[in-house]
N, C-alpha and C positions, 0 to 999 in steps of 0.2 A: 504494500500500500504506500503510497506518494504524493496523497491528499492531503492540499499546505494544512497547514498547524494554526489555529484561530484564537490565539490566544484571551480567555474570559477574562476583562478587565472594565471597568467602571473608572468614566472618564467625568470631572467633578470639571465647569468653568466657572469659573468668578466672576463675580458681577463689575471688578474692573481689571483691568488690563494686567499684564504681569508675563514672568516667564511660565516656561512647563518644565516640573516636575516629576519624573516617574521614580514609581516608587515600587519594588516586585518583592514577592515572595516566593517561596516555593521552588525555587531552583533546584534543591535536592528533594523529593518525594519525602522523607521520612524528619525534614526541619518543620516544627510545626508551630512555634511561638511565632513566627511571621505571618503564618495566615490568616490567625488568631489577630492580630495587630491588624494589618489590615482591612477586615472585615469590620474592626471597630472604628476606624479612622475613614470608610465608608459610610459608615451611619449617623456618622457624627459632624463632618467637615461639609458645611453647605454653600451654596455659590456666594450667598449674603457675606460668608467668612472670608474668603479668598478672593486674593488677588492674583488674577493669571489662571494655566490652566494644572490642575492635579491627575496623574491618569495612575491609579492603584490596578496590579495585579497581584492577589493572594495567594494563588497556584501556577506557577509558568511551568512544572514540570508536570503534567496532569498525569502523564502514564505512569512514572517514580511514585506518586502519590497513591494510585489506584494497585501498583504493589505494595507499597510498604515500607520500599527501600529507598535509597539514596539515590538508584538511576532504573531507566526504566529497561525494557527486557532486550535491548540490544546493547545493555550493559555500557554503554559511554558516559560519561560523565559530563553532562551538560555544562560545567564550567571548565571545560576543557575543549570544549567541542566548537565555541565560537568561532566564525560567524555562520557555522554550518554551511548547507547545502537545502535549496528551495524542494531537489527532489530527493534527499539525501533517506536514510534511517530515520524513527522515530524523536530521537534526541538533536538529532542535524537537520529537521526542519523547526525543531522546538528553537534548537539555538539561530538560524535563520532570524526563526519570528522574533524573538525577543531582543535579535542583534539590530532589527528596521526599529524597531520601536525605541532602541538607546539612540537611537541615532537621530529621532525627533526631538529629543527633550533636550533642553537647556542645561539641568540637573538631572542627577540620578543617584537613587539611594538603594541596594540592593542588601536584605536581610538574610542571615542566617544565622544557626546553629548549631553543634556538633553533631547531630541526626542519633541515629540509634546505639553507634557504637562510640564516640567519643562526648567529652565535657569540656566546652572551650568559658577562661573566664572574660566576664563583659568587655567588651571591646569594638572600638571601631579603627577603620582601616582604610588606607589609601595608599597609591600609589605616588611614588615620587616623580611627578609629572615634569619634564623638562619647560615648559611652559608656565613662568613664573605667575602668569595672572590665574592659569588654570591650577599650579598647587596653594596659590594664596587662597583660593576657593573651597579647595579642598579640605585644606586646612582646618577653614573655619566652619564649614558644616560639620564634619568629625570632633570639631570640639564643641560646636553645640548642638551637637548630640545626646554629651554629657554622660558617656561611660566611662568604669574608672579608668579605662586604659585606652590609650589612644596610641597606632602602629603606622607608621609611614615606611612603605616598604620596595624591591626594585619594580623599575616601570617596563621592565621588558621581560615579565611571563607573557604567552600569547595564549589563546584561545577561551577566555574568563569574560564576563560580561564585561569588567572592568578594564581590560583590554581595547573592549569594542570604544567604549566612551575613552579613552587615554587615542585612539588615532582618532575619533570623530572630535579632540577637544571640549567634549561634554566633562564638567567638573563630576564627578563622582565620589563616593564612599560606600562600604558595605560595614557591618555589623556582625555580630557572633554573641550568643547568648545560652549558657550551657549547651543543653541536648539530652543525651543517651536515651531519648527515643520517647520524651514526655513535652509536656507541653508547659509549661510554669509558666501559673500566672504573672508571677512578681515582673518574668520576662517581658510577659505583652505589655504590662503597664510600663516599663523602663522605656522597650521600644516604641508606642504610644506616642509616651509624652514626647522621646527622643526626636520624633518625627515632626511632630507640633514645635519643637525648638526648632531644627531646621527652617520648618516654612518660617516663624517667624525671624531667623536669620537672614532668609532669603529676601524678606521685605512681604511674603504674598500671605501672610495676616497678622493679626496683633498677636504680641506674643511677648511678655516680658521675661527676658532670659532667667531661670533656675538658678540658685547657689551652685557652685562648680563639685561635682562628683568628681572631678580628676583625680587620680591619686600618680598618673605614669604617663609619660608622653616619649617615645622613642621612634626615632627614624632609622634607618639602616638601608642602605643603598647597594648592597654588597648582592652578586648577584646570587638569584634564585630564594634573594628574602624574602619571605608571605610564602614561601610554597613549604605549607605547613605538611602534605603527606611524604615527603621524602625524609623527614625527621627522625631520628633515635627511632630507625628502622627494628623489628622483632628478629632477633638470631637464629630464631626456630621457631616451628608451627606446638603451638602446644596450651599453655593455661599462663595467663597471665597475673599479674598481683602488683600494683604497682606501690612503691615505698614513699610517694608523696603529695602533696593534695594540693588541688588548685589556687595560685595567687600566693606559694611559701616560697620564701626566698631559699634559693640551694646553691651550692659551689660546684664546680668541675669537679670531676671524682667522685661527687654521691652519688648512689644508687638510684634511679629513676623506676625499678623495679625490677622482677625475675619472670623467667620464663620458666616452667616446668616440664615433663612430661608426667604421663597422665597418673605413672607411679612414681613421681617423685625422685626419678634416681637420675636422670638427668636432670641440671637447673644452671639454667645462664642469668648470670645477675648484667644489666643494661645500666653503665655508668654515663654519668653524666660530662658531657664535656664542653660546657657554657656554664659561667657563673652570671644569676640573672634570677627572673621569674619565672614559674610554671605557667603554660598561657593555658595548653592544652593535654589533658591527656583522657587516655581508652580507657574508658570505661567496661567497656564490652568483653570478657575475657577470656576466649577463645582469641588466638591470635594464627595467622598462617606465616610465615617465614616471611620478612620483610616491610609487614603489617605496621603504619607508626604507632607508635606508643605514646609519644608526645609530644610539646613544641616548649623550648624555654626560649623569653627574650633575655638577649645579653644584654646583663648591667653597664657593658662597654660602651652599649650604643646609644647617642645621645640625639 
């Protein structure tokens, strides 16, 4: 089947003038505080509010979602699959559709999660845009955003939504908000409001800025930063246990966790080798050979 991909979204105009906005969810099937947020930032955000135009999507990966999982059954990874193919697979017209629509908007804010098997802590995230007015942009929608962690990371991964808006010049940022496969309120309302600070940063409604949640702001340019799945890769397929918890400070050398087998008599212990923060780790503990475990940011990077 090679039938384009329509993506269901709810498109809000203001009653004055203004730029557009898109704002997506669901790029992994099994991230669910974003759809959550958006569906409520639907109900809520009326033309009388806004200025310009808002165009919400809750679900961009509808097939991932209708499994369960992270990607849908042609197994690609929609944030890797940018800008797709109009007659491509499942997921490469999904990223197709969703690559024309970054490509309209002025901004763009793309949420996620660690889905079913990982826990990332709160954070927003951007690319280091060579285009001084496009990261001064970026900038400041990631920090009023207002999670406690804000990541500026390299500008040249390719095939990510954010990829698409980084060659169309569209300012962007994405989000992350635990996961392991539940939906937390506390998430949707962070993301919510987070989203309401935007617009009101953006100028397109009133909106008086939040006291600062910041606790962390790090940039890192170094290539292949943000590509959190190649991280503190698993040594072997087997049962996982990890030795530290989300947002603890650790040194190079501690243990990030063990790998087992299924009796115990093999066990690789995964050291750590960044002294920093735990951003993200697996939750999920079946691991297959290779599988990340986790993402620390180095304290080096300023």
């Amino acid at each position: 089947m090679t039938n384009p991909i329509h993506l269901q979204c709810k498109v809000i105009i203001g009653s004055r003038k203004g730029p557009h906005l898109l704002i997506t969810g669901g790029v992994h099937g099994d991230e669910f505080e974003s759809m959550v947020t958006l569906r409520r930032l639907i109900q809520t955000i009326t033309p009388e509010k806004l200025r310009g135009r808002l165009t919400l999507v809750p679900v961009v990966n509808e097939s991932a979602f209708w499994r369960g999982e992270r990607t849908a059954e042609d197994n690609l990874d929609l944030a890797r699959t940018c800008p797709g193919r109009p007659d491509g697979s499942v997921t490469e017209r999904t990223a197709h559709a969703v690559s024309e629509l970054i490509r309209s908007a002025d901004y763009f804010i793309d949420l996620h999660s660690g889905g079913s098997v990982m826990r990332v802590s709160p954070m927003t995230g951007y690319v280091l845009h060579r285009d001084a007015k496009v990261l001064d942009a970026q900038r400041r929608m990631a920090r009023a955003f207002n999670l406690p962690i804000v990541w500026g990371t390299s500008p040249d991964l390719d095939g990510r939504t954010l990829s698409i808006a980084r060659d169309a010049g569209v300012p962007a940022m994405y989000t992350e908000w635990q996961g392991s496969g539940e939906c937390d309120r506390e998430g949707v309302d962070a993301e919510y409001e987070g989203c309401l600070n935007v617009l009101g940063e953006l100028g397109m409604m009133a909106r008086e800025a939040p006291p600062s949640r910041i606790k962390h702001v790090f940039e890192d340019d170094r290539k292949q930063s943000g590509y959190m799945q190649i991280n503190y890769p698993a040594p072997m397929a087997g049962f996982f246990e990890p030795s530290v918890e989300l947002e603890q400070s650790v040194k190079a050398g501690d243990p990030l966790g063990i790998v087992t087998d299924f009796l115990g008599e093999r066990t690789e212990t995964v050291l750590l080798t960044q002294t920093g923060i735990v951003l993200t780790l697996r939750t999920f503990n079946r691991v297959h050979e290779g599988d990340c475990l986790g993402v620390v940011i180095d304290h080096e990077i300023s």
